[in-house]
N, CA, C and O atoms as a Maestro MAE file, in Angstrom:
{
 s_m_m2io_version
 :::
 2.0.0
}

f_m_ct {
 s_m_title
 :::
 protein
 m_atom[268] {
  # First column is atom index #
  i_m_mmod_type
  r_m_x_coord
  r_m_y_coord
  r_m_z_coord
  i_m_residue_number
  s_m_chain_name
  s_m_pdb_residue_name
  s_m_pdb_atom_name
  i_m_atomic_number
  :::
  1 25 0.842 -1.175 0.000 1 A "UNK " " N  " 7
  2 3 0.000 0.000 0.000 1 A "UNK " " CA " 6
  3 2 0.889 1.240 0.000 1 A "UNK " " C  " 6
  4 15 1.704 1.404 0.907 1 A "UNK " " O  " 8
  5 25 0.717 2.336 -1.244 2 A "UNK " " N  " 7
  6 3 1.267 2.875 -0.948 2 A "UNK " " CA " 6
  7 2 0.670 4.616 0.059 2 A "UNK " " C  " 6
  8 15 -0.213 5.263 -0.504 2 A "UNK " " O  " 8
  9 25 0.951 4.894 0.751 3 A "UNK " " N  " 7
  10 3 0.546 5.865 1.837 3 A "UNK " " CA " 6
  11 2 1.119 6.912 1.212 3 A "UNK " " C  " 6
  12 15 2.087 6.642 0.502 3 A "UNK " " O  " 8
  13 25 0.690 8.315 1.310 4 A "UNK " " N  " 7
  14 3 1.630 9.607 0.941 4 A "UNK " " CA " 6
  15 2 1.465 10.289 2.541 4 A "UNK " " C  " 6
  16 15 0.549 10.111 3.343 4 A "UNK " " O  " 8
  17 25 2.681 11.111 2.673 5 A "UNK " " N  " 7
  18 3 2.734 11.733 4.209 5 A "UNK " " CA " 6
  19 2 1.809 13.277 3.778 5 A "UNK " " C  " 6
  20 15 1.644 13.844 2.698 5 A "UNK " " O  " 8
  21 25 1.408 13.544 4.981 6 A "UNK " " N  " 7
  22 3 0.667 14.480 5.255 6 A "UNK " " CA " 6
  23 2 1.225 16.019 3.975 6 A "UNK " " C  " 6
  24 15 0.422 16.622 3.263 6 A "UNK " " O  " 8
  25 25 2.605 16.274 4.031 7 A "UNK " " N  " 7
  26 3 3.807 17.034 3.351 7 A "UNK " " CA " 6
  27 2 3.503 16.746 1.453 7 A "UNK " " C  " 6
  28 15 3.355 17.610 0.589 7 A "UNK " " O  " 8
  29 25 3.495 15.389 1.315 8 A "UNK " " N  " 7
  30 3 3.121 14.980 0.392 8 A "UNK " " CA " 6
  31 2 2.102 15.574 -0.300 8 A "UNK " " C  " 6
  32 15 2.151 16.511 -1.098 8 A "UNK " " O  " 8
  33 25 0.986 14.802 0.169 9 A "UNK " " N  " 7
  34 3 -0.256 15.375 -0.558 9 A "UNK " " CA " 6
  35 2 -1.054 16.167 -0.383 9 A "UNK " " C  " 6
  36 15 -2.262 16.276 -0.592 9 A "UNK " " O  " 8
  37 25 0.269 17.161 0.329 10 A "UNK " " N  " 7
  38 3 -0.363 18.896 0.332 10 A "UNK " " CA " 6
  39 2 -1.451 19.239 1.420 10 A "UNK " " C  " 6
  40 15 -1.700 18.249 2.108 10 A "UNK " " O  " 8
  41 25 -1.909 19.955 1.645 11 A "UNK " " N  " 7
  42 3 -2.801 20.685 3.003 11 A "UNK " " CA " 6
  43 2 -3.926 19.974 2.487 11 A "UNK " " C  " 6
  44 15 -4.257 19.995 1.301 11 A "UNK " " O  " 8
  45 25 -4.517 19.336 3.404 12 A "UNK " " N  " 7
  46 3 -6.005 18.761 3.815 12 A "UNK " " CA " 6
  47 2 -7.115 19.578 3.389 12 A "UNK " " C  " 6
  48 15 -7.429 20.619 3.966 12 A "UNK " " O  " 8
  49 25 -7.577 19.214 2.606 13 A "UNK " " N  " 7
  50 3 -9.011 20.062 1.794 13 A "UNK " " CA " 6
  51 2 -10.107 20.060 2.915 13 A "UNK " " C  " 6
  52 15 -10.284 18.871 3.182 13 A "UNK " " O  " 8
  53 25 -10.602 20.527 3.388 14 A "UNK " " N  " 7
  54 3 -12.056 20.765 4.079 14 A "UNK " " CA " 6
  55 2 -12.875 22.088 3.670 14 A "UNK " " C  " 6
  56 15 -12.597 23.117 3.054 14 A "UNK " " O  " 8
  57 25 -14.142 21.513 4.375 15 A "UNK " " N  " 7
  58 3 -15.520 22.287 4.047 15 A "UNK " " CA " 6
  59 2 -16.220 22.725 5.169 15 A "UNK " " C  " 6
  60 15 -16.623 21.746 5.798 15 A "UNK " " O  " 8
  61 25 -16.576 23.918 5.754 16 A "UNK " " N  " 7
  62 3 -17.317 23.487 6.541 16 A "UNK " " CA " 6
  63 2 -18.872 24.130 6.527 16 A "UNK " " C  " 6
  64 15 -18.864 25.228 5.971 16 A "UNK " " O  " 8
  65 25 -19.820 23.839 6.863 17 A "UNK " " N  " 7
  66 3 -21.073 24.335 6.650 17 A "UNK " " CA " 6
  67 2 -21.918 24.655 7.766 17 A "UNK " " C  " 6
  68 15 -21.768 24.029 8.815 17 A "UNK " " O  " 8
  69 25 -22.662 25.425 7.682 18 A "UNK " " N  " 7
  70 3 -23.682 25.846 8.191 18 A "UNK " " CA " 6
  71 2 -25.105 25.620 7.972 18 A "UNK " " C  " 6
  72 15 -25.724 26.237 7.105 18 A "UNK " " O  " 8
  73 25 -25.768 24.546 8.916 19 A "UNK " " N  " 7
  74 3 -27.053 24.388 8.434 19 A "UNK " " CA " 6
  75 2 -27.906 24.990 9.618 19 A "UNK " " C  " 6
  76 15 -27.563 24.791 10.783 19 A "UNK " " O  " 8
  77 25 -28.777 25.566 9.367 20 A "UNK " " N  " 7
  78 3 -30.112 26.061 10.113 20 A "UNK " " CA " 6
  79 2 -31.326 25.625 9.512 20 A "UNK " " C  " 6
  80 15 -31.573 25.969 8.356 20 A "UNK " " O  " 8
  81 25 -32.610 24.460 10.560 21 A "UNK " " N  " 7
  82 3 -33.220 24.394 10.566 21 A "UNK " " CA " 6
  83 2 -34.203 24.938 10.875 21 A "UNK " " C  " 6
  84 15 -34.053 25.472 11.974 21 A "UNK " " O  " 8
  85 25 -35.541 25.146 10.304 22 A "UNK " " N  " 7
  86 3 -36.914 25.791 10.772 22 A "UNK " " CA " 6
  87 2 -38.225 25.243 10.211 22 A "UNK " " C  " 6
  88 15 -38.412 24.918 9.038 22 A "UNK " " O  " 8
  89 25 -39.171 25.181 11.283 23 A "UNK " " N  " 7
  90 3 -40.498 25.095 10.581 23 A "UNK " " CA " 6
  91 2 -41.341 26.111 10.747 23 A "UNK " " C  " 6
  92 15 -41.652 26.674 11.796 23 A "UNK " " O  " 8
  93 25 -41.740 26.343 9.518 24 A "UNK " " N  " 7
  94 3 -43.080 27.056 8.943 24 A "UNK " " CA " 6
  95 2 -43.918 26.246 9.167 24 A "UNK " " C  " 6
  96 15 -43.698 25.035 9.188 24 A "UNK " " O  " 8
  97 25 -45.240 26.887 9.413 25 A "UNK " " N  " 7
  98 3 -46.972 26.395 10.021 25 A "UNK " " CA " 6
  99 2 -47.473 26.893 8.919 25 A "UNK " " C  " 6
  100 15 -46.852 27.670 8.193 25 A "UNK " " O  " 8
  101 25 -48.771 26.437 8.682 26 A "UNK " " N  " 7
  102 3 -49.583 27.187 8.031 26 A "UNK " " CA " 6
  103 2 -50.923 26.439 8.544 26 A "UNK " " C  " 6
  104 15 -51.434 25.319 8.505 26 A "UNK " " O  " 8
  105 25 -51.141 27.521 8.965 27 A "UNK " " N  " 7
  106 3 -52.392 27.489 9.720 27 A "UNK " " CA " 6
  107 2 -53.800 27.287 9.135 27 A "UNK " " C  " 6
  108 15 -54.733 26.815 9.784 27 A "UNK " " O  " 8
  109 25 -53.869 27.665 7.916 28 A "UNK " " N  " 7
  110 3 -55.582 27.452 7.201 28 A "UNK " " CA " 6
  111 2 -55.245 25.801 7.097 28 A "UNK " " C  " 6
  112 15 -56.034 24.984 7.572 28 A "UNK " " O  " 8
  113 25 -54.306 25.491 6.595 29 A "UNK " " N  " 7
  114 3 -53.736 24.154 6.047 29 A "UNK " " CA " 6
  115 2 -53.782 22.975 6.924 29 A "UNK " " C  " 6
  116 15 -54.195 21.829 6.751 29 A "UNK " " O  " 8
  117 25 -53.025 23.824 8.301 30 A "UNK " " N  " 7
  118 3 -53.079 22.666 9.144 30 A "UNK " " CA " 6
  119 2 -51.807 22.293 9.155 30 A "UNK " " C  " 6
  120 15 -51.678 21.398 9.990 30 A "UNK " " O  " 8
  121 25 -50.650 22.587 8.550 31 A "UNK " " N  " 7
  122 3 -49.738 21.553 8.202 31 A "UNK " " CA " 6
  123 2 -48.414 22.266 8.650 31 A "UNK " " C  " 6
  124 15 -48.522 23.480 8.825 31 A "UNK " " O  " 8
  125 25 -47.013 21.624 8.892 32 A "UNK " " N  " 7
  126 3 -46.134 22.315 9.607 32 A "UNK " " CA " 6
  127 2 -44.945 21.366 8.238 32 A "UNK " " C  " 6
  128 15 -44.782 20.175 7.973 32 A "UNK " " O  " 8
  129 25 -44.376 22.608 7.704 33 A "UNK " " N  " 7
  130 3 -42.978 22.337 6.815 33 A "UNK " " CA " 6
  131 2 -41.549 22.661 7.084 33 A "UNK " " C  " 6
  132 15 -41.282 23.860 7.165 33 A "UNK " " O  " 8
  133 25 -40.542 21.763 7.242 34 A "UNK " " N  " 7
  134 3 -39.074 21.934 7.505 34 A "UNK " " CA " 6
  135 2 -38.810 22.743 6.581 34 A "UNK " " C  " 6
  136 15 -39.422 22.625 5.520 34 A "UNK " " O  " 8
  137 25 -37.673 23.940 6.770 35 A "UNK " " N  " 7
  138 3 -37.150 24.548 5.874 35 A "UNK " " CA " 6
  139 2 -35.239 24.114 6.584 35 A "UNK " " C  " 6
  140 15 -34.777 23.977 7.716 35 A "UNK " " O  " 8
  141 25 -34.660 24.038 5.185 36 A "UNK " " N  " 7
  142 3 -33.281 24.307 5.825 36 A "UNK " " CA " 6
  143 2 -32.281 25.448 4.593 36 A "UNK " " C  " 6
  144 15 -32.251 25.668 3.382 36 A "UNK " " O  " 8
  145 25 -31.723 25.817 5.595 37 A "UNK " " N  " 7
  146 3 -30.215 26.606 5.402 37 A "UNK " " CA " 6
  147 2 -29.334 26.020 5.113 37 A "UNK " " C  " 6
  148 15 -29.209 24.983 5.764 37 A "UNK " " O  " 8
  149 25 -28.535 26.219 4.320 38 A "UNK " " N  " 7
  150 3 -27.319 25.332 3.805 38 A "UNK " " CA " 6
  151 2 -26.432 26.738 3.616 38 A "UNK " " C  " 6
  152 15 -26.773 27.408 2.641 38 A "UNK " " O  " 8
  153 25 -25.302 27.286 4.453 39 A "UNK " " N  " 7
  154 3 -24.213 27.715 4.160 39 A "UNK " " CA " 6
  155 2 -22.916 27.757 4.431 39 A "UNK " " C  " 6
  156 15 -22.525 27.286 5.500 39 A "UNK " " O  " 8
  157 25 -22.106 28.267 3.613 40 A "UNK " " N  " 7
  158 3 -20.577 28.444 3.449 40 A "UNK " " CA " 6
  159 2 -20.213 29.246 4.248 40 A "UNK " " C  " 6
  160 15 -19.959 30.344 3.754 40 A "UNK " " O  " 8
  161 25 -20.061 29.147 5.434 41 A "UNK " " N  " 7
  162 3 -19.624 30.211 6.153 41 A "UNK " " CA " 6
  163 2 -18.084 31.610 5.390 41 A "UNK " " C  " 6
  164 15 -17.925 32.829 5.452 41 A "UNK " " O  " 8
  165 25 -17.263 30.340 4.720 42 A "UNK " " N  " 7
  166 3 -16.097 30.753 4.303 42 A "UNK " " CA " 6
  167 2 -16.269 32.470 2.608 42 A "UNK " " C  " 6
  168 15 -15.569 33.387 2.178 42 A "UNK " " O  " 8
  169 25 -17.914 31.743 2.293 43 A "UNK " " N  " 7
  170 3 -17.724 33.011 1.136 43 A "UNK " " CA " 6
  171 2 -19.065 33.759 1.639 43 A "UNK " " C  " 6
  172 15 -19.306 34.944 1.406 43 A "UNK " " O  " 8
  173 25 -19.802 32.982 2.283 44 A "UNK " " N  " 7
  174 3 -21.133 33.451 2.839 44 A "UNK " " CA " 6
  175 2 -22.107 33.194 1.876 44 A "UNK " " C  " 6
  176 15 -23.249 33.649 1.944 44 A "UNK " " O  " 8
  177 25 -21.623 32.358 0.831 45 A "UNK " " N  " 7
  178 3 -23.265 31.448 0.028 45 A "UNK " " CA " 6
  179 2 -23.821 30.943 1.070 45 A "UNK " " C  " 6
  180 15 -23.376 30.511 2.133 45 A "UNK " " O  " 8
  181 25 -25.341 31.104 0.423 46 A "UNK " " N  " 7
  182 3 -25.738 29.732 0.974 46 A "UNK " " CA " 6
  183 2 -27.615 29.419 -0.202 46 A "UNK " " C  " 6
  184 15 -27.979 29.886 -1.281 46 A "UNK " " O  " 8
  185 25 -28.156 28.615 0.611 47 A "UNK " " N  " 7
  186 3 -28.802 27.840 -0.234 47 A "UNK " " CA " 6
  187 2 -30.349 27.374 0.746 47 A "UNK " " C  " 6
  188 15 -30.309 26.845 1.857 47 A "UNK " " O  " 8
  189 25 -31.307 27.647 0.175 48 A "UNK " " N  " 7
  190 3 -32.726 27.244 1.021 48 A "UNK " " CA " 6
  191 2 -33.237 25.966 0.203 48 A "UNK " " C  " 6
  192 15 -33.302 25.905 -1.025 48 A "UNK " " O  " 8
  193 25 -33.587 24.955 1.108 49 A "UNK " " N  " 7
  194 3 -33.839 24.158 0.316 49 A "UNK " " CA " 6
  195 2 -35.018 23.353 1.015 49 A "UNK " " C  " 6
  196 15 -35.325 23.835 2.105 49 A "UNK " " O  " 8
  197 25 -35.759 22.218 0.626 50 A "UNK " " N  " 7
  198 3 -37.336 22.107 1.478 50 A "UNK " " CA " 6
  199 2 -37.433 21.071 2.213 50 A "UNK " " C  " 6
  200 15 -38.304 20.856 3.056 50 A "UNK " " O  " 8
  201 25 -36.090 20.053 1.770 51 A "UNK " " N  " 7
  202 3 -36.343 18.672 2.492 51 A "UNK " " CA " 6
  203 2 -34.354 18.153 2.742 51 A "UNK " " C  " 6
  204 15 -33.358 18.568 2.149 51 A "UNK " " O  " 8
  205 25 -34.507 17.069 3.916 52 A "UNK " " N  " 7
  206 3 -32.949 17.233 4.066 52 A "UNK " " CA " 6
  207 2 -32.333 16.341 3.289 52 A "UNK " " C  " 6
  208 15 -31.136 16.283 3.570 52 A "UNK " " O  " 8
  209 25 -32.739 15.426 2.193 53 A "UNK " " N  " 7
  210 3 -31.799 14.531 1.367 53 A "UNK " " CA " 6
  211 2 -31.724 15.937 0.364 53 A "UNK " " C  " 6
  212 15 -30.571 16.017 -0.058 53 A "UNK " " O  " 8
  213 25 -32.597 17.098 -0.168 54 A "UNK " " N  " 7
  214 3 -31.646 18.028 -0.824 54 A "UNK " " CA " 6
  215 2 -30.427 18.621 -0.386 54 A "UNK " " C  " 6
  216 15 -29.449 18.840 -1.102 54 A "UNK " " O  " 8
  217 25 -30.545 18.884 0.903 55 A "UNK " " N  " 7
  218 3 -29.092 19.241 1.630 55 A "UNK " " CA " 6
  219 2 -28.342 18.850 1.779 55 A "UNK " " C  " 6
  220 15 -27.239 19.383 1.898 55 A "UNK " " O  " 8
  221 25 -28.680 17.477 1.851 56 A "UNK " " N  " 7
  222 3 -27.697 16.160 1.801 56 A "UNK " " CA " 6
  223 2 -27.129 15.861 0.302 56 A "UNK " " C  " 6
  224 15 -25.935 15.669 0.074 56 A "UNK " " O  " 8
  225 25 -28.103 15.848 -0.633 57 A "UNK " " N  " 7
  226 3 -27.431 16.004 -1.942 57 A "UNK " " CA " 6
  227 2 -26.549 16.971 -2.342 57 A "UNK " " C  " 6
  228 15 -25.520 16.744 -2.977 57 A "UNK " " O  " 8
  229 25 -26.869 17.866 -2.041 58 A "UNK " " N  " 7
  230 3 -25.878 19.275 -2.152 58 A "UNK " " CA " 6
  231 2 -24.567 19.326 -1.108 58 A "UNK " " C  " 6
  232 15 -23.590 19.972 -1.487 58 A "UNK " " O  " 8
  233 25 -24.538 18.908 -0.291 59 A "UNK " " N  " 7
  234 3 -23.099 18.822 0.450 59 A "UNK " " CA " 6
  235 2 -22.255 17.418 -0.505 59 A "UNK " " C  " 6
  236 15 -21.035 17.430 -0.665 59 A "UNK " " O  " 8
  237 25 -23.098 16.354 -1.025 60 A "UNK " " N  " 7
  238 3 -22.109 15.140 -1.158 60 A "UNK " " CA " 6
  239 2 -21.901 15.882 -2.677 60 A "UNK " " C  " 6
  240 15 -20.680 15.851 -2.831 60 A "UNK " " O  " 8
  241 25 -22.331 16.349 -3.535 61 A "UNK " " N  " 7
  242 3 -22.129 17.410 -4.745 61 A "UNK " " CA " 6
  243 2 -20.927 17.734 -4.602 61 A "UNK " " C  " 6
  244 15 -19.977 17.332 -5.274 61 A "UNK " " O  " 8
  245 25 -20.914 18.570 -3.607 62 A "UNK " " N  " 7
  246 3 -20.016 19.832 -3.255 62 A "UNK " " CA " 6
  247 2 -18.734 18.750 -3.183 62 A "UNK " " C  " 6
  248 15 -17.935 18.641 -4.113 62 A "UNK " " O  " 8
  249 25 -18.653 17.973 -1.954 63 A "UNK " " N  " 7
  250 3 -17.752 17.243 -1.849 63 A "UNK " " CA " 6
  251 2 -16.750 16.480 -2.325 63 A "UNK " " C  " 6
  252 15 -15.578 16.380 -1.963 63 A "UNK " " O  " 8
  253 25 -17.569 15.777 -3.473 64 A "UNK " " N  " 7
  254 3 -16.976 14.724 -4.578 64 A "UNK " " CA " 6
  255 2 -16.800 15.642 -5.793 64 A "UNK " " C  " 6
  256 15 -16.189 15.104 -6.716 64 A "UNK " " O  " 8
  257 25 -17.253 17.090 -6.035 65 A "UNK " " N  " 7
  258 3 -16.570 17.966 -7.224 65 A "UNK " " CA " 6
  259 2 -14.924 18.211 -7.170 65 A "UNK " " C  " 6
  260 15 -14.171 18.388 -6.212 65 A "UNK " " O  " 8
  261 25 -14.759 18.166 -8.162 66 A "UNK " " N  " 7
  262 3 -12.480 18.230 -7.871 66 A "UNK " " CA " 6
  263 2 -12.493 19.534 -7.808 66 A "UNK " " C  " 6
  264 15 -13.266 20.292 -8.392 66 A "UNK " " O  " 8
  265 25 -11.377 19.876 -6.883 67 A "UNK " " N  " 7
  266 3 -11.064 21.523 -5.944 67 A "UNK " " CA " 6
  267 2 -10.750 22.321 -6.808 67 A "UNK " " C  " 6
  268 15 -10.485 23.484 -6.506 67 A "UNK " " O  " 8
  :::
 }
 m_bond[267] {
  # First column is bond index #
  i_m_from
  i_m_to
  i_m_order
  :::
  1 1 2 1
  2 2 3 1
  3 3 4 2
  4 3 5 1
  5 5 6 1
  6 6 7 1
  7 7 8 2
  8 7 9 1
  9 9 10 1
  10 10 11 1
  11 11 12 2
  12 11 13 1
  13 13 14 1
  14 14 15 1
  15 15 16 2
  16 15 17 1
  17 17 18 1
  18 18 19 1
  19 19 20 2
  20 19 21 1
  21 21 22 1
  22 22 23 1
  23 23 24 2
  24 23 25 1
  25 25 26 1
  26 26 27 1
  27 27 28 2
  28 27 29 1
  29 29 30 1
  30 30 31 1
  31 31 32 2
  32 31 33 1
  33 33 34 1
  34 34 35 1
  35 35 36 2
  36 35 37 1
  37 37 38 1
  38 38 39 1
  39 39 40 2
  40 39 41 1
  41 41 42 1
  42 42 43 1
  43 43 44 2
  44 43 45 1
  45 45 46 1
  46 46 47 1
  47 47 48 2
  48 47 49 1
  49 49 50 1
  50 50 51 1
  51 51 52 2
  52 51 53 1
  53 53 54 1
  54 54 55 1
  55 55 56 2
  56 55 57 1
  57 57 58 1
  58 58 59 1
  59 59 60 2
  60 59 61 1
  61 61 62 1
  62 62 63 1
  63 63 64 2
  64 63 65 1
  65 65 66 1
  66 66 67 1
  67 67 68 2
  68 67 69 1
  69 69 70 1
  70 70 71 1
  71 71 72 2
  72 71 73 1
  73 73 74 1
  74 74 75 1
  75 75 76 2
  76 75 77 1
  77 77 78 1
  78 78 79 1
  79 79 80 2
  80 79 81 1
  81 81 82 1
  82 82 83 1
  83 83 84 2
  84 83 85 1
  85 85 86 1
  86 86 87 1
  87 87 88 2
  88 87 89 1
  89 89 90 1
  90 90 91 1
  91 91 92 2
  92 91 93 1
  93 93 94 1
  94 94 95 1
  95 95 96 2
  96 95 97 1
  97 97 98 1
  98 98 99 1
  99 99 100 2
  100 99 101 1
  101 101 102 1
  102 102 103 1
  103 103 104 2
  104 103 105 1
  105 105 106 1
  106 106 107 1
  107 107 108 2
  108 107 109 1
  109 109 110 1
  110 110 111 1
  111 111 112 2
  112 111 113 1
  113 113 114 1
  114 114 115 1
  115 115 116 2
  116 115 117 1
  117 117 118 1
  118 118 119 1
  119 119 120 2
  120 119 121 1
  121 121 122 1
  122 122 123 1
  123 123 124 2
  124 123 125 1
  125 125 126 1
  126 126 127 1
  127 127 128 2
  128 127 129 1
  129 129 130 1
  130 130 131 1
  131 131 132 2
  132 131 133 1
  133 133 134 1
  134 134 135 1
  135 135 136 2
  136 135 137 1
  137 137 138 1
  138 138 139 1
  139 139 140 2
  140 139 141 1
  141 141 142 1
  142 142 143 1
  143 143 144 2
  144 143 145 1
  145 145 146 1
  146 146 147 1
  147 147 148 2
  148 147 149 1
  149 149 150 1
  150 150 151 1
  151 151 152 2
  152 151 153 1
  153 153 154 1
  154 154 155 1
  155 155 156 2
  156 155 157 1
  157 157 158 1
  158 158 159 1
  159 159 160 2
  160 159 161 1
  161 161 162 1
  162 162 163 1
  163 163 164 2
  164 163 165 1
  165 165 166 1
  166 166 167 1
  167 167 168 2
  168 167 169 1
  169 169 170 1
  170 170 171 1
  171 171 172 2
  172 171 173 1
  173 173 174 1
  174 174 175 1
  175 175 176 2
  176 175 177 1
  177 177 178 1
  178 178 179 1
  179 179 180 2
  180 179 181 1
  181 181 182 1
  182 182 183 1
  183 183 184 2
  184 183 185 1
  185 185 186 1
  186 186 187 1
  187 187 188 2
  188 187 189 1
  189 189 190 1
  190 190 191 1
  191 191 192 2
  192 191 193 1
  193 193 194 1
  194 194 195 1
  195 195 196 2
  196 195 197 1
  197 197 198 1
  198 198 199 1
  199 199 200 2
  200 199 201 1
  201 201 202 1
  202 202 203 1
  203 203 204 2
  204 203 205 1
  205 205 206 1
  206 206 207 1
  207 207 208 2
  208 207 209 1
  209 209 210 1
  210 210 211 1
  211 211 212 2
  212 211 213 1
  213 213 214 1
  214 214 215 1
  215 215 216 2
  216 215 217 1
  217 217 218 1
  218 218 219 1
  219 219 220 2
  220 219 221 1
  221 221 222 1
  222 222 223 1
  223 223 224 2
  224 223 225 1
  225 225 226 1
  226 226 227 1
  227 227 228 2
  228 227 229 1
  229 229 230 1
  230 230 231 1
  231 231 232 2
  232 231 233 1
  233 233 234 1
  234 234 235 1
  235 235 236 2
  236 235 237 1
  237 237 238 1
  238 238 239 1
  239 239 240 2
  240 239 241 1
  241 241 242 1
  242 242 243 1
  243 243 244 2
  244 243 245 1
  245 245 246 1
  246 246 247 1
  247 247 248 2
  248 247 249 1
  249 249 250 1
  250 250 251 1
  251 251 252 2
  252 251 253 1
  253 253 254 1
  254 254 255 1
  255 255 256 2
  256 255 257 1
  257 257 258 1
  258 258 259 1
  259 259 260 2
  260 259 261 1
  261 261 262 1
  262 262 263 1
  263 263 264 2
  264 263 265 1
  265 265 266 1
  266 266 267 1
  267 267 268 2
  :::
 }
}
């Protein structure tokens, strides 16, 4: 196996994010909806999205795209 040292294969890529959850009501309806936040703290994007496998899709996106 070959291993590369830390020196090697250069500074450690990371991400880190910011998620904020919330629910909205709606009251004629009856019905209560998750909203989430998805941001980059580092550029200050970020992203609203309605359910959490989209957030979840969008971080493993982000992740597996080459730097």
């Amino acid at each position: 196996m070959n291993k590369l040292s830390p020196t090697e294969a250069g500074p450690p890529r990371y991400q880190t994010y910011l998620i904020t959850c919330w629910q909205e009501r709606d009251e004629i309806a009856a019905t209560t909806t998750w909203r989430f936040r998805l941001e980059t703290p580092r550029s200050g994007q970020h992203w609203i999205y309605t359910t959490l496998e989209e957030v979840m899709t969008a971080i493993q996106i982000e992740l597996t795209s080459p730097s």
